[in-house]
Structures are given as C-alpha cells and as structure tokens.
C-alpha angles and dihedrals in degrees: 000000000000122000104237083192091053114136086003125131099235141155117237101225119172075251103058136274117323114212097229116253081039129128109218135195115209109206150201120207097253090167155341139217121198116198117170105301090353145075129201117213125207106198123199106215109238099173135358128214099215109191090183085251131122107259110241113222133179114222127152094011108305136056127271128176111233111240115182115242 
C-alpha cells in the first residue's frame, strides 16, 4: 500500500498525521446514522490542534476562511 503522507512535512498525533499550518479536531464516535448506502457521524470533539491560523472550509462550491463575528 502507498503512503499517501510520503515526502510531506506532517505531525504524528494518536489520531493520525496533521499537514503543518492545519487546525485539527480530534473526535469520539458520539453517534451514527445509517440511511440506505450512508452513514452520517456525530463526533463529540475531545482535543483541537489549533496552528493560530484561520481554518479554510469549502462550502457552496469555493473556499472561505472562517473568521469569528
């Protein structure tokens, strides 16, 4: 199998790899729900990896970087 981290930069974390300048939510199962072929998860946040940056998001089609109001 490849390693899809191989020659990046990344954070080991119990939780998996972290891409450097990245905020991370660390999360428990809280639940699932299963609908036909998918299944919807509800994490509860145990722990954040905060890097001091904005976090980028993709909603409606582009990207926007999430500012608090």
């Amino acid at each position: 199998m490849q390693n899809r981290f191989a020659g990046l930069e990344v954070s080991a974390t119990p939780f998996g790899p972290i891409l450097p300048r990245a905020t991370a939510f660390a999360c428990e199962l809280g639940h699932r729900h299963v609908h036909g072929s998918h299944a919807i998860c509800i994490g509860n946040v145990t722990d954040i990896f905060d890097a001091g940056e904005k976090p980028l998001t993709y909603m409606r089609g582009s990207y926007h970087i999430v500012r608090p109001q």
